[in-house]
C-alpha positions as CSV (number, residue, x, y, z in Angstrom):
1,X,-20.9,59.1,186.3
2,X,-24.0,57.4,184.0
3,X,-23.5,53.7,183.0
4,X,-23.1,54.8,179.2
5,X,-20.4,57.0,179.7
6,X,-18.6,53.9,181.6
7,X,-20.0,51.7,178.8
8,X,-18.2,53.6,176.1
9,X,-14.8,53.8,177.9
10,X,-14.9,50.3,178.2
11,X,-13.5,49.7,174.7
12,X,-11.2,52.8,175.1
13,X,-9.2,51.8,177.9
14,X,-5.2,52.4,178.6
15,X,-4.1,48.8,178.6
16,X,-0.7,49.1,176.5
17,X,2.1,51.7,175.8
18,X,5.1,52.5,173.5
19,X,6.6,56.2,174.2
20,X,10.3,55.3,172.9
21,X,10.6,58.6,172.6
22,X,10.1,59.2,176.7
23,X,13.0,56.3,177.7
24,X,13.7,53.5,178.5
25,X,10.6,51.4,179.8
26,X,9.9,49.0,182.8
27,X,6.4,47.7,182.4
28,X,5.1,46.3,185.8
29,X,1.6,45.0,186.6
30,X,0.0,48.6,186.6
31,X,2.1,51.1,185.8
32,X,5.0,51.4,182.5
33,X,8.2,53.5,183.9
34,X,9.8,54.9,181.5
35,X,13.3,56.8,182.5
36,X,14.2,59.7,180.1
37,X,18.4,59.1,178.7
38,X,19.5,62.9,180.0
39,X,16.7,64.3,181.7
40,X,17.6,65.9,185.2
41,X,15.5,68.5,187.4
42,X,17.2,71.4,189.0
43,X,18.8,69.5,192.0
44,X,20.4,67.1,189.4
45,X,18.5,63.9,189.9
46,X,17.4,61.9,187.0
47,X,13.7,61.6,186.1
48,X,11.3,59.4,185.7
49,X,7.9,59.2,184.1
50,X,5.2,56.6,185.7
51,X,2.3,55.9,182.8
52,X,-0.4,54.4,185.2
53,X,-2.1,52.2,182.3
54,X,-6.2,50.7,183.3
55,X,-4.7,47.3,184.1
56,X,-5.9,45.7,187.0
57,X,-3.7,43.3,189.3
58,X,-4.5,40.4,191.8
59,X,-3.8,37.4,192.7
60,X,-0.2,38.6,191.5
61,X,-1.9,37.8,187.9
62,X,-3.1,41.1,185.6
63,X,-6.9,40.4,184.9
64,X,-7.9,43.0,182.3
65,X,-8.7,46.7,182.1
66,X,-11.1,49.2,184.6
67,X,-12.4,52.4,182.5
68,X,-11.0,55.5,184.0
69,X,-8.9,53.4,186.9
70,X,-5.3,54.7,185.6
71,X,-6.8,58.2,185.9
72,X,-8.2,57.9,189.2
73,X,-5.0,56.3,190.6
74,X,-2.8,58.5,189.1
75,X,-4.6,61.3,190.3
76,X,-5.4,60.6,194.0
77,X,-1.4,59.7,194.7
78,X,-0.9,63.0,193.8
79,X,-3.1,63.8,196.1
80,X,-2.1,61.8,198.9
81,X,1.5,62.9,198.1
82,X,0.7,66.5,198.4
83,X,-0.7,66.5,201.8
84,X,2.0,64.0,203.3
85,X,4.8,65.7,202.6
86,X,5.6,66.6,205.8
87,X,4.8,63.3,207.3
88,X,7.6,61.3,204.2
89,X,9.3,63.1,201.3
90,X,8.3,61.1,198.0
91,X,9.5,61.3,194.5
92,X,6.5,63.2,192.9
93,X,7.9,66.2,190.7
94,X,4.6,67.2,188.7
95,X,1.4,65.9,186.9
96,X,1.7,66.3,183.2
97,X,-1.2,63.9,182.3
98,X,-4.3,62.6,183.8
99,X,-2.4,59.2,183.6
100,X,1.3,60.1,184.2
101,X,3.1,61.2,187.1
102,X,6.8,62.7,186.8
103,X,9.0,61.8,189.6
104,X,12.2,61.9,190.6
105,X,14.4,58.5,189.4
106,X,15.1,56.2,192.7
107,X,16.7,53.2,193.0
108,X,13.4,51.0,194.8
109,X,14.3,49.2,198.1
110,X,13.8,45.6,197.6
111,X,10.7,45.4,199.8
112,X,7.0,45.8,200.2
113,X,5.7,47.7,203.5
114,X,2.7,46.3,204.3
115,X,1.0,48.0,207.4
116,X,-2.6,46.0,208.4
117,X,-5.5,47.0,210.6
118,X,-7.7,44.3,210.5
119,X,-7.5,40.5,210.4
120,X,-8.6,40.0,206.7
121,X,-7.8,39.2,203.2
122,X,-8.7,36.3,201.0
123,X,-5.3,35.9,199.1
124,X,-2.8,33.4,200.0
125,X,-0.5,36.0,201.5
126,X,-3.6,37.3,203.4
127,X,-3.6,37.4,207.5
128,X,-7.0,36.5,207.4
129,X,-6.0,33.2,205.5
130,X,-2.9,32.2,207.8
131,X,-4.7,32.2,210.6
132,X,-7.7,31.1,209.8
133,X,-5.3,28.1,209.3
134,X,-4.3,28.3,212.6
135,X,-1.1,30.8,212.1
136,X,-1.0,32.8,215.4
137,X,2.2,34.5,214.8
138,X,2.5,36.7,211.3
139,X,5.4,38.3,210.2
140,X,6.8,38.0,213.9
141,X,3.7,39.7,214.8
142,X,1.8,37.1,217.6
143,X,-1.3,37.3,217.4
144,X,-4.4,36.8,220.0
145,X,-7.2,33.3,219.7
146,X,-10.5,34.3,219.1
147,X,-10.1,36.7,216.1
148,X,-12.8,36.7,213.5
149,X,-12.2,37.6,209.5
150,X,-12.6,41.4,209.5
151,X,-12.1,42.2,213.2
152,X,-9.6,45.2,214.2
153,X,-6.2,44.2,215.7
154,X,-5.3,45.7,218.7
155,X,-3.0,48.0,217.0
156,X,-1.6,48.2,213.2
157,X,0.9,46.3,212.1
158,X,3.8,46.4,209.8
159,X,3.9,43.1,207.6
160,X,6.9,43.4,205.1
161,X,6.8,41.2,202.1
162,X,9.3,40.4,199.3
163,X,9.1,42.3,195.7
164,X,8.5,39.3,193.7
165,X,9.6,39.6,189.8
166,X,6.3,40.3,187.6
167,X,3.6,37.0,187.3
168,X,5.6,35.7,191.0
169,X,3.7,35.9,194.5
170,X,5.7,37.6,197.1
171,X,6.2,36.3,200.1
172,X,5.7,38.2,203.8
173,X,8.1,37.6,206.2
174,X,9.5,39.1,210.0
175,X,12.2,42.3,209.7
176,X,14.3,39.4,210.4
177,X,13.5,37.1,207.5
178,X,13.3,40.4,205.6
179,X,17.0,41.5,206.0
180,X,17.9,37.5,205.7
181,X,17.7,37.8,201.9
182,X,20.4,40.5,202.1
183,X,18.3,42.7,199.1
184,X,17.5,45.3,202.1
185,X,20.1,46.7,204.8
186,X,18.8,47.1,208.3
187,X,19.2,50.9,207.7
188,X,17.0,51.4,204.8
189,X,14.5,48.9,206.2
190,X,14.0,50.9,209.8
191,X,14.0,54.0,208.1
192,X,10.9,53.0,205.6
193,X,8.9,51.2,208.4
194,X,9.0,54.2,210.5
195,X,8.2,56.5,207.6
196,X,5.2,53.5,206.8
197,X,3.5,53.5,210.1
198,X,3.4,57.4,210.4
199,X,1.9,57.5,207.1
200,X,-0.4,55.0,207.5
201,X,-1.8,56.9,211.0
202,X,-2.1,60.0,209.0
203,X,-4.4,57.8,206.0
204,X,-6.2,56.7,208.3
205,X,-7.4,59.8,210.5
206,X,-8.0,61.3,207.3
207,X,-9.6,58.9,205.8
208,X,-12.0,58.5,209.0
209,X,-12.6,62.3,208.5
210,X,-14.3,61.3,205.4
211,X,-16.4,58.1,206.8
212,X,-13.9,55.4,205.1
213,X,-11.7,52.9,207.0
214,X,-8.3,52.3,206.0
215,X,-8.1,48.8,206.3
216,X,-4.7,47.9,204.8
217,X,-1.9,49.3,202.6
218,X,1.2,48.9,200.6
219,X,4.0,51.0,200.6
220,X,7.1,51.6,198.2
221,X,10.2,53.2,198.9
222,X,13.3,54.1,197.1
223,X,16.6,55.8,197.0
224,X,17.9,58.9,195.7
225,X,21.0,59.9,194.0
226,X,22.7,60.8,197.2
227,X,21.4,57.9,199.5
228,X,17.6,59.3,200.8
229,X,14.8,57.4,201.4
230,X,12.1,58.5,200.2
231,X,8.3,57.1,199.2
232,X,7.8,56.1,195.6
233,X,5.0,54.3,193.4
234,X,2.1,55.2,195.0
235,X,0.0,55.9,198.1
236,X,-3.6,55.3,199.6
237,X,-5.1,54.6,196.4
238,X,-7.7,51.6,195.9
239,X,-4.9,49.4,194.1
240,X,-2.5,49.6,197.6
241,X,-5.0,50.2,200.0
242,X,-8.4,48.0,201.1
243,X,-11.0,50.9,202.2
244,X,-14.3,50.0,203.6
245,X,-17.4,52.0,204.1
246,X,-17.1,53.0,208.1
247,X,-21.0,53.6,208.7
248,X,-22.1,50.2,208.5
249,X,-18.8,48.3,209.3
250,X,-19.9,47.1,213.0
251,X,-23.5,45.9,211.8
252,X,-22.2,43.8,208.9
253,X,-19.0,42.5,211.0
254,X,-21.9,41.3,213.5
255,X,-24.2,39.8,211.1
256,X,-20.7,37.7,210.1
257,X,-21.0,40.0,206.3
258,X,-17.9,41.3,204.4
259,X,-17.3,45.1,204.8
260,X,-18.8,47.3,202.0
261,X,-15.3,47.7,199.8
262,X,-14.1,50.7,198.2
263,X,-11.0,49.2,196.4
264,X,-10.1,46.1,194.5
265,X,-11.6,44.1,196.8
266,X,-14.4,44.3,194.5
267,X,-13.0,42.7,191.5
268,X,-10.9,39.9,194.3
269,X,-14.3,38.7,195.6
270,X,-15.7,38.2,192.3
271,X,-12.5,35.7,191.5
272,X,-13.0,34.1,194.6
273,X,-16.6,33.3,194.7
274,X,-15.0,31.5,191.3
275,X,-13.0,29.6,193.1
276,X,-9.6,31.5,191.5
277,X,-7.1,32.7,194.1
278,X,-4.4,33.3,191.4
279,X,-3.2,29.6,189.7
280,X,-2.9,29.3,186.5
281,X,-5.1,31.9,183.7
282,X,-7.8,33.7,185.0
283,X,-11.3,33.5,184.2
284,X,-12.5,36.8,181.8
285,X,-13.6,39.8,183.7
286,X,-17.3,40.6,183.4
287,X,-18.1,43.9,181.3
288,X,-20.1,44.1,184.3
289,X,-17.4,43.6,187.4
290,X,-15.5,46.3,185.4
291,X,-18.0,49.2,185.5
292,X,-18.4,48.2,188.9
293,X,-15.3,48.1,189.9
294,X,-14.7,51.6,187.9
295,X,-17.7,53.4,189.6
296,X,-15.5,52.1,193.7
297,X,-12.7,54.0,192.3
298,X,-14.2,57.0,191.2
299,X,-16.7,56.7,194.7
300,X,-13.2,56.6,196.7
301,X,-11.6,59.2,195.0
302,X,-14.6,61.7,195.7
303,X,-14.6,60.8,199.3
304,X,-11.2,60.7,200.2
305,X,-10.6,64.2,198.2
306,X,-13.9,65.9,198.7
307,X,-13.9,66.6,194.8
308,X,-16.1,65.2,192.0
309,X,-13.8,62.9,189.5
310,X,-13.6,65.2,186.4
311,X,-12.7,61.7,183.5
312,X,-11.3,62.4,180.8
313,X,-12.2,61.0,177.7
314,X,-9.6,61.8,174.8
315,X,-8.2,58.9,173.1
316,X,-5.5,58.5,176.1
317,X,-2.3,57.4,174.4
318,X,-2.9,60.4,171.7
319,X,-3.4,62.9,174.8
320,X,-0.4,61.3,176.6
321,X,2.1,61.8,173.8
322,X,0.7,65.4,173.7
323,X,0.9,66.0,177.0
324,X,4.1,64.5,177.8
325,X,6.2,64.3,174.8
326,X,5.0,67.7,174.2
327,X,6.9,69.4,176.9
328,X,9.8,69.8,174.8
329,X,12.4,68.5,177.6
330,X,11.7,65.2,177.2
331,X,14.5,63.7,174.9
């Protein structure tokens, strides 16, 4: 994709929406929920319609919009959903819109499931950062002296952290501290990290399949109408997941260099290097940190699916309301 086709979309991106005629809406960092009065798919659970807006999040603070990010995301969870079904049911139902994925209405399990590779991370809830203060046990997890920033851990592990209300930091914590705040039972909590850590060994094979490491992700579960837990939000994508470039990982770990970074990350170093790490308002993002950061996304969602990103640019909440509202089931 040419820089004036990125230039151009930078004034057109999806950074608000009103559909009162889809629901009821939630708006988190990324994504607007909106939760239709009496919509209900053939099984008879309720519906729900996930607007994935160009908003970018970190640092638990939203720092202003990527061209073509909501698309990307939107698109490669439904990828990733698709080809784990058989590893973890989710709640994906269909794709209506480049930006909107209809899914089946859950009630979300008060926690984050965190599964990490490596030893990195430069936000306060990072490993990286706890131990490079001298932490040596994370999350219940102990860990060994001698680790460097960006080194692989013996074996992943699963790093739960709170679900902290919108402009709040969550906070990791053991299974133990986890259950402690009595907003998860035991039973939903072991049946989400076991469905975590088997999807996070199928990202990753596939992912090294396609010459990316899958450094770190985020997962989100939920309940259905008759008590299942299933995988919600979204999976693999570069807004839950770190990815570096696998072909020149060892070399640049060596040299002492940050991985090449297919996520985020991008946009997180930039803040950093800033001296930001998420207090108080954040600096504006650079016209030219956002076409960056849009061309990662696009790069990892060609990668991971093999296909070339195919952006769309109609005005997006005109071709939304189309799209959506023009189902005729929507009430």
């Amino acid at each position: 994709m040419d820089d004036a086709l990125l230039g151009a979309a930078l004034t057109r991106t999806l950074e608000r929406t009103d559909f009162d005629a889809l629901g009821a809406k939630y708006e988190g960092k990324v994504r607007d929920n909106y939760t239709p009065t009496s919509s209900r798919v053939g099984n008879g659970e309720a519906r729900r319609f996930i607007v994935v807006t160009d908003r970018i999040s970190a640092f638990d603070r939203v720092l202003g919009t990527i061209p073509f990010k909501g698309q990307v995301l939107t698109q490669l969870a439904a990828w990733w959903f698709e080809r784990t079904r058989d590893v973890a049911p989710n709640h994906m139902i269909g794709l209506p819109d480049p930006n909107v994925l209809e899914c089946i209405e859950c009630t979300p399990v008060m926690c984050e499931f965190v599964v990490r590779a490596y030893v990195t991370g430069s936000t306060s809830t990072s490993i990286w950062t706890h131990y490079e203060h001298g932490a040596r046990v994370f999350c219940g997890h102990p860990l060994p002296d001698g680790l460097h920033k960006n080194q692989k851990l013996p074996a992943p592990i699963l790093t739960p952290a709170t679900k902290a209300p919108k402009g709040e930091h969550d906070v990791s914590g053991s299974r133990e501290e986890i259950l402690a705040t009595g907003k998860v039972t035991a039973e939903d909590f072991d049946a989400a990290a076991a469905m975590a850590m088997k999807l996070f060994d199928a990202g990753a094979r596939i992912c090294a399949e396609r010459g990316l490491i899958l450094v770190d992700t985020k997962y989100e579960f939920g309940k259905t109408h008759d008590g299942r837990v299933i995988v919600i939000d979204e999976i693999h994508t570069p807004d839950s997941s770190r990815f570096w470039e696998a072909s020149t990982y060892a070399e640049r770990f060596a040299r002492g260099e940050d991985p090449e970074p297919l996520d985020k990350d991008f946009v997180r170093r930039h803040y950093t290097k800033l001296g930001y790490r998420g207090d108080g308002d954040p600096p504006p993002l650079p016209d030219s940190v956002r076409i960056g950061a849009a061309r990662r996304y696009i790069e990892a969602y060609e990668r991971i699916t093999g296909s070339a990103f195919a952006a769309n640019s109609e005005e997006p909440r005109r071709r939304i309301a189309n799209n959506v509202l023009g189902l005729g089931s929507v009430e």
